[in-house]
C-alpha positions as CSV (number, residue, x, y, z in Angstrom):
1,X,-33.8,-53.6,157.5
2,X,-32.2,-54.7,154.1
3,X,-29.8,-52.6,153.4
4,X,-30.5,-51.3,149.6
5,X,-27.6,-51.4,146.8
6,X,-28.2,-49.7,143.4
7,X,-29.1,-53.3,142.0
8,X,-32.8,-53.5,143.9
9,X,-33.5,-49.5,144.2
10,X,-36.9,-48.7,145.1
11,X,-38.9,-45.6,145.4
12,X,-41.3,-45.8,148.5
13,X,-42.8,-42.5,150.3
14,X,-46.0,-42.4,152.6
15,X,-48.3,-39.7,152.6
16,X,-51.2,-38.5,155.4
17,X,-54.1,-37.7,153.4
18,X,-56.7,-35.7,155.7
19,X,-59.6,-37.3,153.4
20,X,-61.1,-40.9,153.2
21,X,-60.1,-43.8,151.9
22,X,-62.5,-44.5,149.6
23,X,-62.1,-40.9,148.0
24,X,-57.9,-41.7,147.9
25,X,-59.0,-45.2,146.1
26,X,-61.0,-43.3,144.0
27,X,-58.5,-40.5,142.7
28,X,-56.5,-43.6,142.4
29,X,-58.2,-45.7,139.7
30,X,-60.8,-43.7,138.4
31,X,-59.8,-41.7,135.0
32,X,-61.8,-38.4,136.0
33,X,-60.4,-38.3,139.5
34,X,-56.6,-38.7,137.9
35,X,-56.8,-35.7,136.1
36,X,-57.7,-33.9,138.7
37,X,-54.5,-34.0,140.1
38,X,-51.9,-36.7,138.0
39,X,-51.9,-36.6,134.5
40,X,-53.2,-34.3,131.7
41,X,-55.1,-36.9,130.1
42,X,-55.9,-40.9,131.7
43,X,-58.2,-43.9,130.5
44,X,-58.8,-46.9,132.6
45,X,-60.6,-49.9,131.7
46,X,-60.5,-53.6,133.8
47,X,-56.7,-54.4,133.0
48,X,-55.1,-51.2,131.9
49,X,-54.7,-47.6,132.9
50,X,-53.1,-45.2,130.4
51,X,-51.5,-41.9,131.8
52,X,-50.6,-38.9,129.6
53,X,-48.8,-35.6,130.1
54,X,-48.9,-35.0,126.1
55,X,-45.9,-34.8,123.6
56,X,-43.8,-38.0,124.8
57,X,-44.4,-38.5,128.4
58,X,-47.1,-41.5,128.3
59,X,-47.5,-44.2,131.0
60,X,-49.1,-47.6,129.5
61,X,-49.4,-50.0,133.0
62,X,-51.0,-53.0,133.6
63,X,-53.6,-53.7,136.6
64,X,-51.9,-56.5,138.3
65,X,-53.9,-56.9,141.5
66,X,-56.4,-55.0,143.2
67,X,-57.7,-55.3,146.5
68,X,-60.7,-52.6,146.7
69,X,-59.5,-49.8,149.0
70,X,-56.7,-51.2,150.4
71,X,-53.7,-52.3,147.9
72,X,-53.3,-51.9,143.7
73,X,-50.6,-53.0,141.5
74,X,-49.3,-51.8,138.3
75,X,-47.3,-53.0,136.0
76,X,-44.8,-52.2,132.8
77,X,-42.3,-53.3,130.6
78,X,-39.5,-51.8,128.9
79,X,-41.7,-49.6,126.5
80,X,-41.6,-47.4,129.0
81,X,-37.8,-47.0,129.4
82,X,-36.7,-48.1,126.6
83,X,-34.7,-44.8,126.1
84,X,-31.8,-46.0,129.3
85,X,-31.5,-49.9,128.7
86,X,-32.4,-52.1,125.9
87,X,-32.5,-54.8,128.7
88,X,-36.4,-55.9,129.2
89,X,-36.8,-55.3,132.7
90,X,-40.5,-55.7,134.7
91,X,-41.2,-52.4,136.7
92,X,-43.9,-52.1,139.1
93,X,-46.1,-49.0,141.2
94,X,-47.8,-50.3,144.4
95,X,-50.2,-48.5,146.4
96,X,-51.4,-49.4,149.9
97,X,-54.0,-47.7,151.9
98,X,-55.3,-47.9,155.4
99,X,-57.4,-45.1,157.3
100,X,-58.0,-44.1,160.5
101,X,-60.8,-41.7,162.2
102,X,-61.2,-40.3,158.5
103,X,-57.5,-40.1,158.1
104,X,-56.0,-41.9,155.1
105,X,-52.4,-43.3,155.4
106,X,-51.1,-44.0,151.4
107,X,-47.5,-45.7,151.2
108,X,-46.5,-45.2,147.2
109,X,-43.6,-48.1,146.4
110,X,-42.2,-48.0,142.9
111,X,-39.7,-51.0,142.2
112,X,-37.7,-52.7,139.2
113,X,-35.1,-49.9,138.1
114,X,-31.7,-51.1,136.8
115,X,-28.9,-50.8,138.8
116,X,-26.3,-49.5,136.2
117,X,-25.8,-46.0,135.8
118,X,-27.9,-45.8,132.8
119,X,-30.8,-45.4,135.0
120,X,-29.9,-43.1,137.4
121,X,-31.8,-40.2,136.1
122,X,-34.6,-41.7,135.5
123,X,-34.5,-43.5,138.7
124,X,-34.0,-40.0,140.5
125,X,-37.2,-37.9,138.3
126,X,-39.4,-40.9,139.0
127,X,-38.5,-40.7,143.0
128,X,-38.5,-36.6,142.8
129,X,-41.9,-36.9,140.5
130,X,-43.9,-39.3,143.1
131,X,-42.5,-36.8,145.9
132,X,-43.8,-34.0,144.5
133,X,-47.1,-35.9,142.7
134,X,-48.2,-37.7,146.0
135,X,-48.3,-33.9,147.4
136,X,-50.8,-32.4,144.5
137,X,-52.7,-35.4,145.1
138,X,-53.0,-34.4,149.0
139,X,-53.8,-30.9,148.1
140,X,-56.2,-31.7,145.4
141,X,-58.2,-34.4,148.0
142,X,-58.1,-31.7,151.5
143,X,-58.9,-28.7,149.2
144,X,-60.5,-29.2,146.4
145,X,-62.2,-32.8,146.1
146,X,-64.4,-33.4,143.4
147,X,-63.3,-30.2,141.1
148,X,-61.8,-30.1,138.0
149,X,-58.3,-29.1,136.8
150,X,-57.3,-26.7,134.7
151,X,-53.4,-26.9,134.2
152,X,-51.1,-24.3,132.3
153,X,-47.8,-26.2,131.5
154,X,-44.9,-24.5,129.4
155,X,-41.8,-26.6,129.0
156,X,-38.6,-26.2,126.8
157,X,-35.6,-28.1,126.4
158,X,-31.8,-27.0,126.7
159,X,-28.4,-28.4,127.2
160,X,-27.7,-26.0,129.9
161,X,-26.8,-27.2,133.5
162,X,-29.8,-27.6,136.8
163,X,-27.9,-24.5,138.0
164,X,-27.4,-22.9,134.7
165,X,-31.2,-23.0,134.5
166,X,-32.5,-22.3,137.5
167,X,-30.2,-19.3,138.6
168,X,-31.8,-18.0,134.7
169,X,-35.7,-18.7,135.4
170,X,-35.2,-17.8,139.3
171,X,-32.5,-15.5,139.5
172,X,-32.6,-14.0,143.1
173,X,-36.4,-13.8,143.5
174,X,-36.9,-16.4,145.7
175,X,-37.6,-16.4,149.1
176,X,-38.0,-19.5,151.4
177,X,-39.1,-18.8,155.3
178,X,-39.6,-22.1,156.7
179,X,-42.8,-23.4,155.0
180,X,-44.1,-20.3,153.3
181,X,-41.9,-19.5,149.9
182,X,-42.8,-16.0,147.6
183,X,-41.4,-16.1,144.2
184,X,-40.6,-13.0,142.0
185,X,-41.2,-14.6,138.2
186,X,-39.9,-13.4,135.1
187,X,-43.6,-12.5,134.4
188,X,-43.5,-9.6,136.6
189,X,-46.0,-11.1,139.1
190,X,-45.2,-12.6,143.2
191,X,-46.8,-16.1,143.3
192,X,-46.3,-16.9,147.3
193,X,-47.8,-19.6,149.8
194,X,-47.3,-22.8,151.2
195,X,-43.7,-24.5,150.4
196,X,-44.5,-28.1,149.6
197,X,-41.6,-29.5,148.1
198,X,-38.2,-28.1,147.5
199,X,-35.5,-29.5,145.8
200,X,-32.9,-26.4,144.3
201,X,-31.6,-26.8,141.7
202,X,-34.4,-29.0,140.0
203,X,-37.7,-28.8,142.2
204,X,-40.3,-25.6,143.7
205,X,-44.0,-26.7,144.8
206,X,-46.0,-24.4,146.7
207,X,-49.3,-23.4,146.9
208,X,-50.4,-19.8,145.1
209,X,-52.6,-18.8,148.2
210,X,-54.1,-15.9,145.4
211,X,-55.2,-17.8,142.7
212,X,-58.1,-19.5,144.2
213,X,-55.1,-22.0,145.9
214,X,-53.6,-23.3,142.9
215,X,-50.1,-25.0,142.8
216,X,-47.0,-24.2,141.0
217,X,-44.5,-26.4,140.3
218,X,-40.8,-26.0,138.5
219,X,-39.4,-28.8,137.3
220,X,-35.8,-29.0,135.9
221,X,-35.0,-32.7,134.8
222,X,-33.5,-35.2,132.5
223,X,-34.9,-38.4,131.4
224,X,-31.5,-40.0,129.7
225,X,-28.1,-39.9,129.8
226,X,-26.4,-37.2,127.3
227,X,-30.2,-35.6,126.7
228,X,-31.5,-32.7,126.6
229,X,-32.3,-31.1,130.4
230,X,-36.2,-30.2,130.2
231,X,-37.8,-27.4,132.0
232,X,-41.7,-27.7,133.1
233,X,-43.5,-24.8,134.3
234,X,-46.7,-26.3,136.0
235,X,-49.8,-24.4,137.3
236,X,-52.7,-26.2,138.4
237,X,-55.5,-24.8,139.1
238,X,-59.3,-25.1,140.2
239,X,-62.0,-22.9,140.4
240,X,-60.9,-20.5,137.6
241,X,-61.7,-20.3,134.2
242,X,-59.7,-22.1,131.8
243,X,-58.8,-19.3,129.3
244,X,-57.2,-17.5,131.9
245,X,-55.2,-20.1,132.8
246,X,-54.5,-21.1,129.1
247,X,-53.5,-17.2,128.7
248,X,-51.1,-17.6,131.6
249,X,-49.5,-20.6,129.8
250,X,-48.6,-18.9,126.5
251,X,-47.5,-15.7,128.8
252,X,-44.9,-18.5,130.9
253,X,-44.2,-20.6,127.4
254,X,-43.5,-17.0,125.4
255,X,-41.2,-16.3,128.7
256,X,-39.1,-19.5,128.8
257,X,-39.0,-19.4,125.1
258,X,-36.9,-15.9,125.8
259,X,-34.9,-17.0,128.9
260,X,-33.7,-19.6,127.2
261,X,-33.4,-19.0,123.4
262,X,-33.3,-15.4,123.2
């Protein structure tokens, strides 16, 4: 195997997806099914998709190639990160899928990211974000397939360190036991279930086994060097009504608001 250097670094995870293959290529490239468990708002047509998390945080990516249910390629340029290098670089997602007995294997490989230091950060929160992304997709497909999303998100920026932060929004009150996790949050409520992903001091994503299996997800990340760290408070849930989960938002944006800027 090639060993890599930071000039040719490459993001590539694979993923067991109890669900098949044409659902996966369908949460894939269809814009309903990606906002069911990707991004808050997504349009696709024949050469485009268009990802959006609102304020900044847009993907624009062109369809490169597409073999139906087995491999799809997207492209972008430097719109994307212009923020780290002004030098036009080519980056590119590809997705590959094979199942077996109902059993969908999905290998995520996301190249083209400048080896100079520049893009370190972005390069990590891109690797961290398909680590933790390729798992809500997972969940969404063996547990709730074919529902919509209703996501709270509260973010806020600071200029505080990972630690810094995360010792201020989770204190002591978490507890890891091998892959269960119960969280004591500044709202005064226990959110506990399966630990997907954990990452301290940037990343929590776990299940919340009693809201109708939901996920939450912490986030602590930077997208350039000398910017401001950003905080994401993610809940994503289906099956419940989306002014309770709009009134958990303003309860966890109101919350970080006072963590963080008094």
């Amino acid at each position: 195997m090639k060993k890599e250097t930071k000039a040719d670094r490459v993001i590539d995870i694979t993923r067991s997806i109890n669900s098949p293959v044409k659902a996966v290529w369908k949460a894939l490239t269809d814009a309903k099914e990606l906002e069911r468990w990707f991004p808050l708002e997504a349009g696709v047509t024949e050469g485009e998709v268009r990802l959006s998390w609102g304020g900044d945080v847009h993907w624009h990516m062109e369809i490169e190639e597409v073999r139906e249910e087995e491999y799809l390629r997207l492209g972008y340029g430097e719109a994307h990160h212009r923020i780290v290098s002004a030098v036009p670089r080519r980056l590119a997602v590809e997705f590959f899928l094979h199942e077996k007995d109902g059993v969908t294997t999905l290998r995520i490989v996301h190249n083209g990211f400048g080896g100079d230091e520049s893009w370190d950060e972005m390069y990590d929160g891109v690797r961290r974000g398909w680590g933790t992304e390729s798992l809500a997709l997972k969940h969404y497909l063996e547990n709730h397939a074919g529902k919509d999303r209703v996501v709270a998100l509260a973010s806020i920026q600071s200029q505080q360190s990972y630690q810094e932060l995360w010792n201020n929004l989770i204190g002591s009150g978490l507890r890891v036991n091998g892959n269960h996790y119960a969280l004591d949050t500044p709202l005064g409520e226990t959110y506990e279930g399966r630990l997907l992903f954990y990452n301290q001091p940037q990343d929590l994503l776990g299940t919340m086994q009693n809201f109708h299996n939901a996920l939450f997800r912490l986030s602590i990340e930077r997208f350039s060097p000398g910017g401001d760290v950003f905080i994401w408070v993610w809940i994503a849930a289906y099956g419940v009504p989306g002014k309770d989960v709009k009134e958990l938002e303003k309860r966890w944006q109101e919350k970080l608001n006072h963590i963080y800027h008094g």
